[in-house]
C-alpha positions as CSV (number, residue, x, y, z in Angstrom):
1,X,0.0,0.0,0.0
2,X,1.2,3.4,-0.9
3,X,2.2,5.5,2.1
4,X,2.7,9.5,2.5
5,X,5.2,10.5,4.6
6,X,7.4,13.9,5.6
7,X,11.0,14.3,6.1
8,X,11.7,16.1,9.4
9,X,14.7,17.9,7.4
10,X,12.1,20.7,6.7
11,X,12.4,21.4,10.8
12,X,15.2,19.7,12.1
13,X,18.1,17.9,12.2
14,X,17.5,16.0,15.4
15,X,14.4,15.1,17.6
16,X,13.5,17.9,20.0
17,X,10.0,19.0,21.7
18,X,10.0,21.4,19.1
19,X,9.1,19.0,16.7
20,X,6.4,17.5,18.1
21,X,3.8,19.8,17.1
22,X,5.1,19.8,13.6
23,X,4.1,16.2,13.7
24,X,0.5,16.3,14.9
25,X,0.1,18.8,12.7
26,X,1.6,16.5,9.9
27,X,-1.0,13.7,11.0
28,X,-3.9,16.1,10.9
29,X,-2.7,17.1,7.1
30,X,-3.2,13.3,6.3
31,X,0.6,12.0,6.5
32,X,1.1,8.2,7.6
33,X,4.4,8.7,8.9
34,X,7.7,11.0,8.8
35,X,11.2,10.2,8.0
36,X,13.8,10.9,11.3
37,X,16.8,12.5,10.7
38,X,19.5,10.2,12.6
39,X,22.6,11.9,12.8
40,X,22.9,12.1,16.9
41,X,22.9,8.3,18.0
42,X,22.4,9.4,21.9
43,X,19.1,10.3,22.1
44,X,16.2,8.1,23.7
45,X,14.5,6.8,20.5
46,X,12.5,4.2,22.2
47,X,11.1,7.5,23.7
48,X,10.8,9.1,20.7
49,X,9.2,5.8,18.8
50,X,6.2,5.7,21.7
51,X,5.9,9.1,21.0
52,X,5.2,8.8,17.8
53,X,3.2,5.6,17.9
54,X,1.1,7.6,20.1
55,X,0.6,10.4,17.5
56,X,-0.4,7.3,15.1
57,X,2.7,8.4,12.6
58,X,4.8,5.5,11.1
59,X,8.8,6.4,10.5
60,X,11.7,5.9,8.6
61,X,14.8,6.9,9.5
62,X,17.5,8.9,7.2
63,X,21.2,9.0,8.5
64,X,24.7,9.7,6.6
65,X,28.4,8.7,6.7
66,X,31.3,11.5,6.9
67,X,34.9,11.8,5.9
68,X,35.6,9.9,10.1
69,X,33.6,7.1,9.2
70,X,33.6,6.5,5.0
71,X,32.9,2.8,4.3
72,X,35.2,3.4,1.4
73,X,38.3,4.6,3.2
74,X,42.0,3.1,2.4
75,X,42.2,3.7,6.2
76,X,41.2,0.2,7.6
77,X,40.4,2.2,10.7
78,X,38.6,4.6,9.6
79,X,36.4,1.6,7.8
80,X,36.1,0.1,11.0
81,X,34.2,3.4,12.6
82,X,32.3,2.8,9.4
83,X,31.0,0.0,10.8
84,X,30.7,0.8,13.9
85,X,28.6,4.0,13.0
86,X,26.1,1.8,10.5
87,X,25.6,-0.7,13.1
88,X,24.4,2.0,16.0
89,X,22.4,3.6,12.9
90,X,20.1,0.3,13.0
91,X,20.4,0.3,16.6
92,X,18.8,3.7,16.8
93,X,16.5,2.8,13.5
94,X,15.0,-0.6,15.9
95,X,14.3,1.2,19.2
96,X,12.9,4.0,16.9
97,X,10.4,1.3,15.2
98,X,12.1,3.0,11.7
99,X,11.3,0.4,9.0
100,X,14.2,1.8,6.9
101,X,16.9,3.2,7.0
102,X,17.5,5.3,4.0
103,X,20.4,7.5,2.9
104,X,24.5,7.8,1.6
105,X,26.2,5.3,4.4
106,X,27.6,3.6,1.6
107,X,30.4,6.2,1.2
108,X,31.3,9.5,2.6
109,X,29.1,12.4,1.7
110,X,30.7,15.2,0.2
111,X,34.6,13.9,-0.1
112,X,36.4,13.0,-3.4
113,X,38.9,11.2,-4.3
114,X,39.5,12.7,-8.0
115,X,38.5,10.3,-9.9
116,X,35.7,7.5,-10.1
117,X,35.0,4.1,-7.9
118,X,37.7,2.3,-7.6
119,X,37.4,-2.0,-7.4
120,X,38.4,-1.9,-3.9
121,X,36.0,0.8,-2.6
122,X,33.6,-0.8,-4.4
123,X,34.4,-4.0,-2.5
124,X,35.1,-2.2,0.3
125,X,31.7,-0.9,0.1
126,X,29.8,-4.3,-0.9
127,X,31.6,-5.1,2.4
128,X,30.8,-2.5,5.0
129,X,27.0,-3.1,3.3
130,X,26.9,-6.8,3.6
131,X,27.7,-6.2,7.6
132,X,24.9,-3.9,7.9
133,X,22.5,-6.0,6.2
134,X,22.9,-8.7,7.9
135,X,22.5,-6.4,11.5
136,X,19.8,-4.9,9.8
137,X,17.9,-7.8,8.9
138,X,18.0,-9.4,12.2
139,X,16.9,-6.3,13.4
140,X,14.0,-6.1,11.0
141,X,15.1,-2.8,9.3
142,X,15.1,-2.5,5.6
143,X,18.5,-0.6,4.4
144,X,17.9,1.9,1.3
145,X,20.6,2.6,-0.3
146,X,20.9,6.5,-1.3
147,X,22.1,7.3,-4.8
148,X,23.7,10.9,-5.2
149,X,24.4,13.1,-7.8
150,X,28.0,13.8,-8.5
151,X,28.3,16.5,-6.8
152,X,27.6,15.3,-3.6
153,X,29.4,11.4,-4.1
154,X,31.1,9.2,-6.5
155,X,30.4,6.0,-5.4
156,X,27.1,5.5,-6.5
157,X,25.2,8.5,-8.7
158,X,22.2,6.8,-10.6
159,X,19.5,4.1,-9.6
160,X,21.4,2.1,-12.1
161,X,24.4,2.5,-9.7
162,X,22.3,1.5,-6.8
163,X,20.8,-1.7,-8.1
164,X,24.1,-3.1,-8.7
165,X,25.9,-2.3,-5.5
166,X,22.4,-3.9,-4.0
167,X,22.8,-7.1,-6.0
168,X,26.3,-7.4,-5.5
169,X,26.0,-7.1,-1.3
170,X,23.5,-10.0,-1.9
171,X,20.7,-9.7,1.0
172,X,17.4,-9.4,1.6
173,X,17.4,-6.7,3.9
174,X,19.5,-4.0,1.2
175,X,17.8,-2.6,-1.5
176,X,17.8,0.9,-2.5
177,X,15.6,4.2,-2.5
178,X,15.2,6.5,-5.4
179,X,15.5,9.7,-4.9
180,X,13.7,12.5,-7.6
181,X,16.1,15.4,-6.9
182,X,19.2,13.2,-7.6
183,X,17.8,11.3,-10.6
184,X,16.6,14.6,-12.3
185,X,20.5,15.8,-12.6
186,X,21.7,12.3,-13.7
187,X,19.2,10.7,-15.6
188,X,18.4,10.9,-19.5
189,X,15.8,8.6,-19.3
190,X,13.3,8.3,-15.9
191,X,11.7,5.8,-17.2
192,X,14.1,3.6,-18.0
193,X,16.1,4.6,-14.8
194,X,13.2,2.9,-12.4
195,X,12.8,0.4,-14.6
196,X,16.4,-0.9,-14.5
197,X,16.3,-0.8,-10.9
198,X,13.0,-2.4,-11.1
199,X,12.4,-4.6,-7.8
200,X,16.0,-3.5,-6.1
201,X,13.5,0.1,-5.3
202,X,12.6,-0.1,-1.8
203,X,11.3,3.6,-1.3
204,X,11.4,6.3,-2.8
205,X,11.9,10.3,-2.1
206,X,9.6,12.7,-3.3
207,X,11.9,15.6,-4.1
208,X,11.5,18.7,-6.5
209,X,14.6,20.2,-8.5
210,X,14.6,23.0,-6.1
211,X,14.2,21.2,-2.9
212,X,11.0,23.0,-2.6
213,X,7.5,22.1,-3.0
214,X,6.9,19.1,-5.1
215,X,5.2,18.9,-8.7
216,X,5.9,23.0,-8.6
217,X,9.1,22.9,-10.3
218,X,10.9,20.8,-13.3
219,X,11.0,16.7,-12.3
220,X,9.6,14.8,-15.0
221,X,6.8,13.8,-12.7
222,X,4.2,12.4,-15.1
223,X,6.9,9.6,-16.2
224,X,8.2,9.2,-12.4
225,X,4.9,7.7,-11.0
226,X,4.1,6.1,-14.4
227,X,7.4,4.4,-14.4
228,X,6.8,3.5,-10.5
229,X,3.5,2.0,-10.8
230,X,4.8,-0.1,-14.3
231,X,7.4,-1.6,-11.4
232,X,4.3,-2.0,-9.4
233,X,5.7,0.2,-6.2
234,X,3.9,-0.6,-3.0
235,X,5.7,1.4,-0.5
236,X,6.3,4.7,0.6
237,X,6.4,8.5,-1.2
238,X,8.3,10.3,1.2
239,X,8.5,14.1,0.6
240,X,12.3,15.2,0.8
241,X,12.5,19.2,0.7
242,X,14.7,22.1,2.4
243,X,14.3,25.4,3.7
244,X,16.0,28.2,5.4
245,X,15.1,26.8,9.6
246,X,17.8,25.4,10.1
247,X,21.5,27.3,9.2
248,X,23.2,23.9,9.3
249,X,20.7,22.4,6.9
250,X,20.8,25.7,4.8
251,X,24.2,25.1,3.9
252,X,24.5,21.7,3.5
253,X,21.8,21.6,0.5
254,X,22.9,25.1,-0.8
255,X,19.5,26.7,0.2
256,X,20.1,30.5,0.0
257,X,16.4,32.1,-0.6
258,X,12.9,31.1,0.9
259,X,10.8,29.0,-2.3
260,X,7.3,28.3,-0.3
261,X,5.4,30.1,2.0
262,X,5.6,28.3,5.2
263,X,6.8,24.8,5.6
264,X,3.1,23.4,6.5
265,X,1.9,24.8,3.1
266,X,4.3,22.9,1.5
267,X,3.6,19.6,3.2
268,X,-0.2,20.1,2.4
269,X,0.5,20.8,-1.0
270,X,3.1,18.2,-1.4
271,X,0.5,16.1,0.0
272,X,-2.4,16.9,-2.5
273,X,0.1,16.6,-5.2
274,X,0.9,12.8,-4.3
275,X,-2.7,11.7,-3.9
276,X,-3.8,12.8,-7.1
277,X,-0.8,11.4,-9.0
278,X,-1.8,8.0,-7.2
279,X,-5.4,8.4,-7.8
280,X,-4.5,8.8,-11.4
281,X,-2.6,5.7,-11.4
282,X,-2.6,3.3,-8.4
């Protein structure tokens, strides 16, 4: 069944009271569930899962690896705090009740190398995966890998990418999540994009070229959700967009001027926009 959900992105990068009545108010819109942003590991998310539970929202979890902690590293230690860091990831993801765990923890965001994948950090990477899968699927957490555009990664850029690294880890519990934003700078072909990753598509962000409000901007939409429901995608539309609340946020995604009128607006709208493109379809 297809699910609506919010990333918490738009407010936060880590749960705080603030957030909580962003997220009845998110309920009240009509949203099934939000998307956590895990990038502190110490906080109380069994807390933070009754919470929610008790709000009626279901969750997934995003979180990302660093230059400290790259999967991909020549630095066997460094590798190692990969590891280390995924496995807590899941850790948080199953007292948080997350059913995934989306994002780029198959390589360090933001760092280059000069130069493309090489066989070892691929392998490396198929590695450091295989590890968390196997932790993940005994903690019944589905891993979604992240594909990124080239300017933000090298390891994997494209859906195509994705699939592959997917297959090649060889478990159930990895699969991968495409992402709108990403696949309108890569992608000739949207269609053929989902397609090729086919049943390796475990979820899938609802992003605009902006990072604003969704089916407002330039995404080939009309071929995104017709190319989703040829693959016959059951599973959650989770909107992905930034804003100027959070400085840290700001600057990560290269936000520099406000593109909606309040972030609420844009999660109804967002909302509306999903429901009639799976009306239409679904």
């Amino acid at each position: 069944m297809i699910q609506y959900g919010m990333n918490l992105l738009l407010w936060t990068g880590e749960l705080n009271e603030s957030i909580v009545p962003v997220c009845e108010s998110l309920k009240s819109i009509g949203y099934d569930g939000v998307e956590v942003p895990l990038f502190n590991y110490d906080l109380d998310y069994a807390a933070w899962g009754r919470r929610l539970d008790d709000l009626g929202l279901a969750r997934t979890a995003v979180t990302v690896r660093t230059g400290a902690d790259n999967p991909i590293s020549r630095d066997s230690a460094v590798r190692r705090a990969a590891l280390d860091a995924n496995r807590r990831a899941v850790e948080c993801c199953r007292a948080l009740g997350a059913s995934h765990l989306v994002g780029p923890y198959h390589s360090a965001l933001g760092e280059f190398s000069g130069c493309g994948p090489t066989a070892d950090e691929w392998q490396w990477g198929v590695a450091a995966l295989r590890d968390m899968a196997e932790f993940a699927g005994a903690a019944g957490v589905m891993l979604a890998l992240e594909p990124l555009n080239r300017f933000e990664t090298y390891l994997v850029n494209t859906p195509a990418d994705g699939a592959r690294l997917a297959r090649d880890v060889d478990h159930p519990a990895c699969r991968i999540m495409y992402d709108t934003f990403h696949a309108h700078i890569e992608e000739k072909n949207v269609d053929q994009a989902i397609r090729s990753a086919g049943d390796m598509i475990a979820h899938v962000h609802i992003s605009e070229n902006d990072r604003s409000t969704p089916g407002a901007g330039a995404v080939r939409w009309d071929e995104t959700f017709d190319a989703l429901r040829s693959i016959n995608y059951d599973g959650w539309l989770m909107v992905e967009a930034f804003g100027l609340a959070l400085p840290e946020i700001a600057a990560a995604t290269k936000i520099w001027r406000r593109m909606f009128d309040s972030e609420l607006q844009l999660a109804r709208d967002a909302l509306v926009f999903m429901r009639r493109a799976v009306e239409q379809r679904w």
